[in-house]
C-alpha positions as CSV (number, residue, x, y, z in Angstrom):
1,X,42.5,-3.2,36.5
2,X,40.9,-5.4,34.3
3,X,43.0,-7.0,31.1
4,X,41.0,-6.3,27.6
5,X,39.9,-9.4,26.3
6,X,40.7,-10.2,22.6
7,X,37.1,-11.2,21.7
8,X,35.7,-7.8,23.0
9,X,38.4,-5.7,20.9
10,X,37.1,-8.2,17.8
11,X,33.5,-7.0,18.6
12,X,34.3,-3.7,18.4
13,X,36.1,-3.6,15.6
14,X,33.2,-5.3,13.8
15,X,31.0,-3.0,15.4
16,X,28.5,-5.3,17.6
17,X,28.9,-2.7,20.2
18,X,26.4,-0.9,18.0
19,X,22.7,-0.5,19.0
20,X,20.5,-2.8,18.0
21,X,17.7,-0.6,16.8
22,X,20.6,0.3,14.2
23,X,21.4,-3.4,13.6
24,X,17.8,-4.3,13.1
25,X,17.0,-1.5,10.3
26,X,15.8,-3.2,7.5
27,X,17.8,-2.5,4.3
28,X,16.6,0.1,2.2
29,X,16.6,1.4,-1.6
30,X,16.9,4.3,-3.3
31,X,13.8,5.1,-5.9
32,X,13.8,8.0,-8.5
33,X,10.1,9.3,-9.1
34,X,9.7,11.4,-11.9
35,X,6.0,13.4,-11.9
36,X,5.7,15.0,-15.7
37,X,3.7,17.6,-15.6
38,X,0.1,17.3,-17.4
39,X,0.8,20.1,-20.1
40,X,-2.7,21.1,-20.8
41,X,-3.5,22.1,-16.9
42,X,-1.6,25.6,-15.4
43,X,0.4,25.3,-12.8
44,X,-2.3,26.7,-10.8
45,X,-4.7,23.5,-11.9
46,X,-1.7,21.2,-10.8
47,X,-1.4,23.1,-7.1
48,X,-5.0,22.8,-7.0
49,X,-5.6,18.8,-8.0
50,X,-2.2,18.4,-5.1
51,X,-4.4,20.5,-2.9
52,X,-7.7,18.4,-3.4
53,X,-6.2,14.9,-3.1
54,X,-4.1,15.5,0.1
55,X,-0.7,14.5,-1.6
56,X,1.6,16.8,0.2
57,X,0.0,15.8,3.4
58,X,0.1,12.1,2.1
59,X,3.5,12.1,0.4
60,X,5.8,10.4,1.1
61,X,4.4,7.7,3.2
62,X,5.6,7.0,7.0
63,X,9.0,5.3,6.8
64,X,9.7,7.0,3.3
65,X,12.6,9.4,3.4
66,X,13.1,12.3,0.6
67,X,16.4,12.2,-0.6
68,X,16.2,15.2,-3.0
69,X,13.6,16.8,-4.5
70,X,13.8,19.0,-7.4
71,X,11.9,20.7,-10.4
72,X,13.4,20.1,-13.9
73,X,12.3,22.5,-16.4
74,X,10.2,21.4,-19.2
75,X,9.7,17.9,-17.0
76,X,8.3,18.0,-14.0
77,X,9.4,17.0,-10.5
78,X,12.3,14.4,-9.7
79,X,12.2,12.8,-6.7
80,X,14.7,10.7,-5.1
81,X,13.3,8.2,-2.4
82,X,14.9,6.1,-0.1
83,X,13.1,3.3,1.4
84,X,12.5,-0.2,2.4
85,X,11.0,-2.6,0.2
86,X,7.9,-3.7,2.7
87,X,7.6,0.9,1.7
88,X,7.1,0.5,-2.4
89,X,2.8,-0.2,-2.6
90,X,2.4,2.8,-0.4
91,X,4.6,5.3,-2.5
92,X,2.9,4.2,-5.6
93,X,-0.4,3.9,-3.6
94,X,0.5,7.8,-2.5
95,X,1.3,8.7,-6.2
96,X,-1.4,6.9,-7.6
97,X,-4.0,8.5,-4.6
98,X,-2.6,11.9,-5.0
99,X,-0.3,12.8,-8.0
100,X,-2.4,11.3,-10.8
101,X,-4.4,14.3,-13.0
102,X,-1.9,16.7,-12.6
103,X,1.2,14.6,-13.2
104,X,2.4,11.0,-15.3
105,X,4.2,9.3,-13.0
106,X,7.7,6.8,-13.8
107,X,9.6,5.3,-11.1
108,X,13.3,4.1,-11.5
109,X,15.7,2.0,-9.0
110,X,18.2,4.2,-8.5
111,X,21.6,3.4,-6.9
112,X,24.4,6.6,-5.8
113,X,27.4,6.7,-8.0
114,X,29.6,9.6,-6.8
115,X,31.8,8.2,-5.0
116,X,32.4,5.4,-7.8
117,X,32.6,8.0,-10.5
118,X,35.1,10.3,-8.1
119,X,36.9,7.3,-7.3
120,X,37.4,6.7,-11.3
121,X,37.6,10.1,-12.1
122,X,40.6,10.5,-9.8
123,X,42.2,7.6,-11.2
124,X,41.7,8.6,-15.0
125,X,43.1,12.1,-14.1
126,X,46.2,10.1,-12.6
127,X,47.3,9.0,-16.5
């Protein structure tokens, strides 16, 4: 039987026994994309102009992950991206390429808050 040496119980417990695929991920960002809908084209038009320039076949770019993806009424589509930097030209290449004539586009830096806002909500429902 072998004794457990002190420095591999520190590497563990730092997590260096970890793959290094996972240690080498570059770090990545969360993006909101907003796509207003163009208001004088039918939804039809819209699915049609997607259709034409490829977008859902285009969007989102390799190494882009959809976060969430939903329709808000009377806006358009919200988007949540995340993503590594070395990623942001080809999502706005991919917007630009595909989403452009049936949508405006904004994009936002986005960071996740719930656990900050549970964490103060708890605390503020403590007094």
């Amino acid at each position: 039987m072998h004794p457990v040496r002190p420095i591999a119980i520190f590497a563990l417990a730092l997590g260096l026994s970890a793959p290094a695929a996972a240690q080498t991920a570059p770090p990545t960002m969360l993006m909101t994309v907003i796509l207003r809908h163009d208001q004088s084209k039918t939804v039809d038009e819209i699915n049609a102009h997607l259709d034409k320039t490829g977008f859902r076949k285009n969007f989102p770019p390799e190494g882009v992950e959809i976060v969430s993806y939903n329709i808000v009424m009377g806006i358009g589509h919200v988007i949540t991206l995340r993503l590594p930097a070395d990623k942001l030209r080809p999502v706005n290449l991919a917007i630009e390429r595909g989403a452009w004539g049936g949508f405006r586009s904004e994009f936002y830096p986005t960071y996740d808050y719930l656990q900050i806002y549970q964490g103060q909500r708890a605390e503020a429902l403590k007094k």
